[in-house]
C-alpha positions in Angstrom: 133.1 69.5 140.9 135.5 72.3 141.5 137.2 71.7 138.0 133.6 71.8 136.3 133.1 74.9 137.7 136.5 76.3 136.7 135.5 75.1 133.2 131.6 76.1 133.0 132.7 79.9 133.8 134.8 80.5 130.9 131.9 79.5 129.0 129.5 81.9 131.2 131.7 84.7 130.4 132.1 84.1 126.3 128.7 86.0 125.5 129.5 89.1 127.2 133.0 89.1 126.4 132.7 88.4 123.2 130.1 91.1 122.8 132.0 93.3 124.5 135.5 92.5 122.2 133.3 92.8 118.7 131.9 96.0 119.6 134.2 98.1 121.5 137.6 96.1 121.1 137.8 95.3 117.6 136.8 99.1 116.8 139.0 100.5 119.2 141.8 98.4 117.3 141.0 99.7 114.3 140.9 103.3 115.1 144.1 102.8 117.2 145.9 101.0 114.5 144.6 103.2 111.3 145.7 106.3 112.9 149.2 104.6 113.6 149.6 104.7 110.0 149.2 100.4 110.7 145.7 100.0 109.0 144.8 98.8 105.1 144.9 102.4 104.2 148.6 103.3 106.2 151.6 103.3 104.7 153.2 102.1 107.9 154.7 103.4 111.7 154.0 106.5 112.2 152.9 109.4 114.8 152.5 112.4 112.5 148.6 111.6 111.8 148.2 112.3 115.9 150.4 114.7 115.8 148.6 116.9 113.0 145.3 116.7 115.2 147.3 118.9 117.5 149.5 121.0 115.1 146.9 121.7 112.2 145.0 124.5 113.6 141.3 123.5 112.9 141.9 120.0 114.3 143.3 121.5 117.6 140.6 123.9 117.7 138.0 121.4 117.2 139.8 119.4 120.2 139.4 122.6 122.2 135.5 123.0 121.0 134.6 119.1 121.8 135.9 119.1 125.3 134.1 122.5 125.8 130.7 121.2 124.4 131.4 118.2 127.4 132.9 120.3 130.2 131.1 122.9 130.3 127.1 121.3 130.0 128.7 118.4 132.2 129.8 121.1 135.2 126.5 123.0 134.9 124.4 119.9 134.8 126.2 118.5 138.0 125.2 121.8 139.9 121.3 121.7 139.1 121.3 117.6 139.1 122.7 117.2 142.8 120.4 120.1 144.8 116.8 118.5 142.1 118.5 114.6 143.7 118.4 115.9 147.2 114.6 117.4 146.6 113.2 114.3 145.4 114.0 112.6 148.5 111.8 114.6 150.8 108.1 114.1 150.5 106.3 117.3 149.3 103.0 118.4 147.4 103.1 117.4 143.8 106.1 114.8 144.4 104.9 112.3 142.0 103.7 114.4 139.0 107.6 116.1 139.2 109.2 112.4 139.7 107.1 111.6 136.0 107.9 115.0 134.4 111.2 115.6 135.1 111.9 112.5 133.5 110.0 113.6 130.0 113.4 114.7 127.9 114.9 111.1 128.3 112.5 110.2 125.7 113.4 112.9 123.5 115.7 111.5 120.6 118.8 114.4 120.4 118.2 115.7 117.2 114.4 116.4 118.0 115.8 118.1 121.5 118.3 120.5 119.1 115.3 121.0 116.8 113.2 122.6 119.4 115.6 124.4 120.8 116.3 126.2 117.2 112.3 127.1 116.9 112.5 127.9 120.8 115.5 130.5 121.2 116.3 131.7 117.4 116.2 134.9 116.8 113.3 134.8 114.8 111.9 131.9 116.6 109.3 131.3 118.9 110.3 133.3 121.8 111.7 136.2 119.5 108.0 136.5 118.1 106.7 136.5 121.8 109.1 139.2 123.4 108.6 141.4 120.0 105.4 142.1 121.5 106.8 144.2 124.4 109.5 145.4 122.3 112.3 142.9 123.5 114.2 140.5 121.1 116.0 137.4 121.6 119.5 137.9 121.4 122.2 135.4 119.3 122.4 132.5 121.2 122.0 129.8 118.5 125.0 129.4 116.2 127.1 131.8 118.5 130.6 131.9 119.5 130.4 130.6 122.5 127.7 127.9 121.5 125.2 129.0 124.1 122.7 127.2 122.2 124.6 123.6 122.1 124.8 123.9 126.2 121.1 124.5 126.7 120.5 121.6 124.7 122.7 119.1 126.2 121.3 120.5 129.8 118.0 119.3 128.1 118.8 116.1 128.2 121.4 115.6 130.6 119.9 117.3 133.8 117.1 114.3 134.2 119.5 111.9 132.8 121.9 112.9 136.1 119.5 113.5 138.5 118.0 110.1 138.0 121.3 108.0 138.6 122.3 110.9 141.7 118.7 110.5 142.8 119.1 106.4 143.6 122.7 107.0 144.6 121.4 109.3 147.6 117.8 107.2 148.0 120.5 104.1 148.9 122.1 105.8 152.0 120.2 104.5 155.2 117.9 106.9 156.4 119.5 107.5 159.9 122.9 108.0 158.9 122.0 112.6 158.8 120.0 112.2 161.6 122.7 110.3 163.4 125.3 112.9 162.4 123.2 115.3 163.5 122.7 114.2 167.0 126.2 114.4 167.4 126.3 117.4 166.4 126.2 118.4 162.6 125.0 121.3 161.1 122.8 120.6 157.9 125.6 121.6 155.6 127.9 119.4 157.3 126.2 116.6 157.5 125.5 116.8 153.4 129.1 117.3 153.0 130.5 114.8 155.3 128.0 112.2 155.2 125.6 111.8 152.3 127.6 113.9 149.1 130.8 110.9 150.5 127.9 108.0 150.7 126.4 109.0 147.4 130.0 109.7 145.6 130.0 106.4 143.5 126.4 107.3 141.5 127.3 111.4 141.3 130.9 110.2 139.6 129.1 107.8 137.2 126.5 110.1 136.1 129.3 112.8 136.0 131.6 110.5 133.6 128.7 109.1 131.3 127.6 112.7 130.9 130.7 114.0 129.7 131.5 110.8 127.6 128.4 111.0 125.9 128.8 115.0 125.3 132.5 115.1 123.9 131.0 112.9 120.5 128.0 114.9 120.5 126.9 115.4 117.0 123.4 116.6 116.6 123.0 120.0 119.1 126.4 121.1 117.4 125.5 120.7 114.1 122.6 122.2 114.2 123.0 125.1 117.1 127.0 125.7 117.1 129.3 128.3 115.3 130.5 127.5 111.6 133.9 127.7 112.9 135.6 125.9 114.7 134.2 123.0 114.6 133.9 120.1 117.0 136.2 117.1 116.1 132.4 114.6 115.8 131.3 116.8 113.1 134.7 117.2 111.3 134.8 113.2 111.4 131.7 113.1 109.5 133.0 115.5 107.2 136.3 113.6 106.7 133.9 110.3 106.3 132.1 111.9 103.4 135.5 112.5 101.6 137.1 108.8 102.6 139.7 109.8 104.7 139.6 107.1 107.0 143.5 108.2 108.1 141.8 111.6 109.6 138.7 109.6 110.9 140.9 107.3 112.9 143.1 110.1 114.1 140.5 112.1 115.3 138.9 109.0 117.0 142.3 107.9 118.8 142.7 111.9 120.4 139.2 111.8 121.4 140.0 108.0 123.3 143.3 109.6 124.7 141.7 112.9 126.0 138.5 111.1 127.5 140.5 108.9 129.4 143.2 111.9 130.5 140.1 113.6 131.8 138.0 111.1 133.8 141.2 109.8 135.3 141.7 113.0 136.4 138.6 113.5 137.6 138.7 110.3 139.9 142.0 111.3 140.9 140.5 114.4 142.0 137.4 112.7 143.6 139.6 110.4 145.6 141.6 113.5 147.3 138.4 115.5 148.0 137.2 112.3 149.8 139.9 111.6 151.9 140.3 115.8 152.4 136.9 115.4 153.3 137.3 112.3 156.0 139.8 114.1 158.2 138.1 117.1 157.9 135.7 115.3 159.7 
């Protein structure tokens, strides 16, 4: 019985597995490999192809632009997502129509979301015509320096995307664990801090990390709402794709990998010490 079972879960695990090798591990090979010089198109061992992502200057600049188009919306979205979470677990007038609404830009595909931000904030758009009236204009926050526009759209659609996952993370903590705390004596504040932001911790870091993952390739809100120059390394991939050079798309692919992983394991690093600051605080 026991050796069936040792053979029967090998096969239970193929599909998934599998899946999981042909679509994440086989590409990830590839990229790895190509820009190792180690792919059909390499000429063989070498480390200058990641190295020119950082030396070349509109490569390292792009670097610099992707991880602020993920940073940046991903810090912001964590400080409206968490306090919205912690509202939709009281009961208040109008719960119900804000649980449905809020929830509205999930089903906006990207692109559409950068597209009405364009005819929303352009100067020239939609609320440039409105303030005109009073003698007001919008100012230059689409395709500006500092890519204001590229953030409001990823908040778009991140904030209910991170509030949802927070939301459930907090709704799991048993309801008399703050009141407990509080009898003993707990302020509000502490109680949050030492109690339920600890309890919830696992959801908040998993929305945090698939928020920022999912920003740092963002393609559409960039192309569409961010500066000429420089450029995010997602939209000079596509750019390299359109020319063939598979060497630079690899490259590019491989320092994105490297720097993802960098920053989420610092971020649970960082996690894990404000936790256990956190416990003998208390």
């Amino acid at each position: 019985m026991m050796r069936r079972m040792a053979l029967d879960l090998p096969l239970l695990l193929l599909p998934g597995v599998g899946f999981l090798v042909l679509t994440f591990g086989l590409p990830l090979y590839w990229a790895i490999t190509g820009s190792l010089g180690l792919g059909a198109d390499g000429t063989g061992f070498t480390l200058m192809h990641l190295a020119d992502i950082f030396l070349e200057t509109k490569f390292r600049k792009g670097l610099m632009m992707s991880l602020y188009y993920a940073i940046a919306p991903t810090v912001l979205t964590l400080f409206v997502a968490i306090p919205l979470a912690m509202l939709l677990q009281k009961s208040f007038p109008g719960r119900k129509l804000f649980n449905g609404l809020y929830k509205i830009p999930l089903a906006i595909p990207s692109i559409v979301a950068a597209f009405m931000v364009l005819t929303l904030i352009e100067q020239g758009g939609f609320m440039d015509r409105v303030l005109v009236h009073i003698g007001l204009s919008m100012p230059k926050i689409v395709r500006d320096q500092f890519g204001i526009g590229v953030i409001l759209s990823t908040l778009w659609k991140d904030i209910p995307f991170m509030t949802l996952i927070i939301a459930g993370a907090f709704g799991a903590i048993p309801k008399d664990m703050v009141p407990a705390a509080r009898s003993l004596g707990a302020s509000r504040t502490r109680a949050f801090l030492m109690v339920e932001l600890p309890l919830a911790m696992p959801g908040v870091t998993a929305a945090t990390l698939l928020c920022f993952v999912k920003s740092i390739g963002n393609f559409a809100a960039p192309s569409l709402l961010g500066p000429a120059y420089p450029l995010p390394l997602s939209i000079q991939m596509y750019d390299a794709y359109r020319e063939g050079d598979w060497i630079a798309i690899y490259s590019m692919g491989t320092v994105l990998i490297i720097v993802s992983f960098i920053v989420l394991g610092a971020y649970y690093a960082l996690t894990a010490r404000t936790l256990q600051h956190m416990k003998r605080e208390g």
